[in-house]
GUVEX-383490 format. One record per residue (C-alpha): residue number from 1; residue in one letter; chain; x, y, z negated. Coordinates in steps of 0.5 Angstrom, whole numbers. Layout:
ATOM pos code unit X Y Z
ATOM NUM A A X Y Z
...
This chain:
ATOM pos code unit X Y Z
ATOM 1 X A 115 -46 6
ATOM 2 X A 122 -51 5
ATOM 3 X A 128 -49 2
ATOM 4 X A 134 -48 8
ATOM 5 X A 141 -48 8
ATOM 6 X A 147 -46 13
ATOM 7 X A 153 -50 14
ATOM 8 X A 156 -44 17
ATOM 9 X A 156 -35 14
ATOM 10 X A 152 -33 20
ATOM 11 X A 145 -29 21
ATOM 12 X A 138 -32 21
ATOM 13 X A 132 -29 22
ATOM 14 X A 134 -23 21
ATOM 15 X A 139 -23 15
ATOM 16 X A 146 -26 13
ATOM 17 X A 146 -32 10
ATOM 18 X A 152 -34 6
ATOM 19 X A 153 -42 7
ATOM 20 X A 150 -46 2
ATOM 21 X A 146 -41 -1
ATOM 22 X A 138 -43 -1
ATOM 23 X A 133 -39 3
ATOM 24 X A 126 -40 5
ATOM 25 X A 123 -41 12
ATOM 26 X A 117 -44 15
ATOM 27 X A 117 -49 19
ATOM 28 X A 116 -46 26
ATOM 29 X A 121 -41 24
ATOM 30 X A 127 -47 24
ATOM 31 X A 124 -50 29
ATOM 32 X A 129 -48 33
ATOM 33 X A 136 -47 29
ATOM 34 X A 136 -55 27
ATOM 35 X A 137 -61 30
ATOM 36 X A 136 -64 35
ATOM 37 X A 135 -56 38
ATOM 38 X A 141 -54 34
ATOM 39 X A 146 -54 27
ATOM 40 X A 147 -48 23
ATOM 41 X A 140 -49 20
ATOM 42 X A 140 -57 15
ATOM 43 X A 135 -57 9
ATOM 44 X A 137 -56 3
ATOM 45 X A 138 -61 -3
ATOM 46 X A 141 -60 -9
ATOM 47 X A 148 -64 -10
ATOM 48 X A 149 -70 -15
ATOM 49 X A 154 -64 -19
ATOM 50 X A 147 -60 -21
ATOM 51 X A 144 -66 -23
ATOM 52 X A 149 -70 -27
ATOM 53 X A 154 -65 -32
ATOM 54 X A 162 -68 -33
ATOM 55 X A 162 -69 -40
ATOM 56 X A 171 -69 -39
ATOM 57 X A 172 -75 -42
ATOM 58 X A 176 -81 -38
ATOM 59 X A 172 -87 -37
ATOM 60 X A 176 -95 -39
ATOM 61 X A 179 -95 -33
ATOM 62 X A 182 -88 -31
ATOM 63 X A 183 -88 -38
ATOM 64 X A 188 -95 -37
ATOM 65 X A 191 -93 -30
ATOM 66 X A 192 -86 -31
ATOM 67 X A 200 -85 -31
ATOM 68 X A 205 -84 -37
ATOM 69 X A 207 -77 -38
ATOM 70 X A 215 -78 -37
């Protein structure tokens, strides 16, 4: 089994899916539902923003170029 998404809210495999919250299918199960056959179903991979945490420091050249307060 992978891990799914849905690029819209809709109804998959017999329950709603809120878009961009993973859930699990077999391949036969989405073989209908992505590409080429369709586009509500895309693989889910998790995004760059779980992976890297901001620590809210600006780096040299936001810090050089950000306006000056008035």
């Amino acid at each position: 089994m992978k891990q799914y998404t849905t690029r819209i809210d809709c109804e998959v495999a017999g329950q709603w899916r809120v878009a961009g919250l993973p859930f699990a299918m077999t391949d036969e199960q989405a073989a209908e539902l992505i590409a080429p056959r369709g586009n509500v179903v895309t693989l889910w991979a998790p995004a760059a923003a779980e992976k890297e945490k901001p620590n809210g420091r600006l780096g040299r050249n936001k810090r050089r170029n950000r306006p000056a307060p008035k």
